[in-house]
Structures are given as C-alpha cells and as structure tokens.
N, C-alpha and C positions, 0 to 999 in steps of 0.2 A: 634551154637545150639540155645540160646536163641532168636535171630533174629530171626528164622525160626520160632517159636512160638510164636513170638509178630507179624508175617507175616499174621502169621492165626487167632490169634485173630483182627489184625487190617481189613484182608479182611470181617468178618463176619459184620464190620457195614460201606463198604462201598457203596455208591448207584450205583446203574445199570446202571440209565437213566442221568448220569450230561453230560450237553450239553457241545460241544468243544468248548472255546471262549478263546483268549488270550488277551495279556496286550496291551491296545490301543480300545481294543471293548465297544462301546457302549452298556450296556445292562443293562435290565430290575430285578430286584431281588426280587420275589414275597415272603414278609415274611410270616407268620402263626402268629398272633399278638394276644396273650389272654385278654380278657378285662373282667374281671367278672368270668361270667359262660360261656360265647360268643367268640368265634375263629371268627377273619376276617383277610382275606389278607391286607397287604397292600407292595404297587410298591414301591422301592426305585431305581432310575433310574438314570446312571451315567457313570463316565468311566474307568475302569480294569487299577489301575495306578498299583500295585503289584498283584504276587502272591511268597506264599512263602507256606513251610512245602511239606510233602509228606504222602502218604495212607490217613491214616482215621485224619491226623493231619493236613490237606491242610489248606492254608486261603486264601481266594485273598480280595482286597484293591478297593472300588469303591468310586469314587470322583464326587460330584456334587457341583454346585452353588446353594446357595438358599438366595435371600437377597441379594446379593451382596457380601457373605459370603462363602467361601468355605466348604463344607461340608465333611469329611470322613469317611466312614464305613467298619469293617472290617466282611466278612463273613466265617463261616465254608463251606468249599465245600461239603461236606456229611450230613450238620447238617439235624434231621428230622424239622428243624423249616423250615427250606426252602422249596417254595411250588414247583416251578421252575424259571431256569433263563431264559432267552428270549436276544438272542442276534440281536440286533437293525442293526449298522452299525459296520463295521471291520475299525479299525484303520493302519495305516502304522507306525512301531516304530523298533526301530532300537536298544533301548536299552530291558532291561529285567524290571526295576524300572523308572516311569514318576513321578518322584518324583522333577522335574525342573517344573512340570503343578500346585506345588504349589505358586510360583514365579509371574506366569502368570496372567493376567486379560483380558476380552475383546475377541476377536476376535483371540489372539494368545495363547490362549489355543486349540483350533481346531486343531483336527488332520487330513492329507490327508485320502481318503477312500479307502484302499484295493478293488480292483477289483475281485470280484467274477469268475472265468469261470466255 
C-alpha cells in the first residue's frame, strides 16, 4: 500500500524527455549553473561509468580526465538543474559498473564503439 503512494508521488517529479544512454556512453551533461543573479549552462563531458537508484531517485556516474587527473561527477537523472544530456558515442561494456576505468590511464581507458543500425 505505501509503495503504491510513494509510486505516485515519485512519478509527479519524474522527466518526460531523459534521453536513453547507458554505462559505456560518452555524453555530454549540460548543467544549469547559478552565479549571482545569472543562470549559464555549463557542458561537463565524459563517460557513463555507473548508474544506480530507481524513479525519481536515479543517479548515474560520469568520468572525465582533466589534467591528467581523473575526474568524477555524480548526477540526478530527473534533477531540474539539468538542462539536457547529449549522448556522443555508445560504448561496448559488458559489465553494469566501469569502476576498473579508474585504474586506467592513456589510450586504455577507451572503450570499443557500439555499432548503431
């Protein structure tokens, strides 16, 4: 019984439009970033090493380099701070967690690219 009512309240704040991308995807994460009185996007751009939670509680894990330095961000998949995500390239992965691409440096971090048909 209470499920079914934490169902309903969790659908009223989920989003319509979240694009399909899974763990291995290169993509784009356009924030909503408040500076002042002033709203500007900004791109944080990387690769889908997790995703975890369900409904309006989602998170997924996006990994970049910067510096020489591995970088990780966790985002809400519903959050209204998100403006849109933009998925780049589709990776090939075989587990559910690329949580071994923290290990990695160089040229063996890349993942094969899923073939589109």
């Amino acid at each position: 019984m209470s499920n079914a009512i934490m169902d309903l309240v969790d659908k009223a704040n989920l989003k319509a439009d979240v694009p399909k991308f899974e763990i291995g995807d290169t993509i784009d994460v356009h924030t909503k970033i408040l500076e002042g009185n002033k709203e500007r996007i900004q791109v944080f751009s990387g690769v889908v090493i997790a995703r975890s939670g369900r409904g309006s509680q989602e998170m997924f894990t996006v990994r970049r380099i910067v510096g020489g330095e591995g970088v990780e961000r966790k985002f809400p998949v519903h959050s209204p701070r998100i403006d849109k995500v933009e998925v780049k390239r589709s990776g090939v992965t075989r587990r559910a967690k690329l949580y071994f691409l923290r290990d990695r440096i160089g040229k063996a971090v890349r993942l094969k690219e899923r073939r589109r048909v």
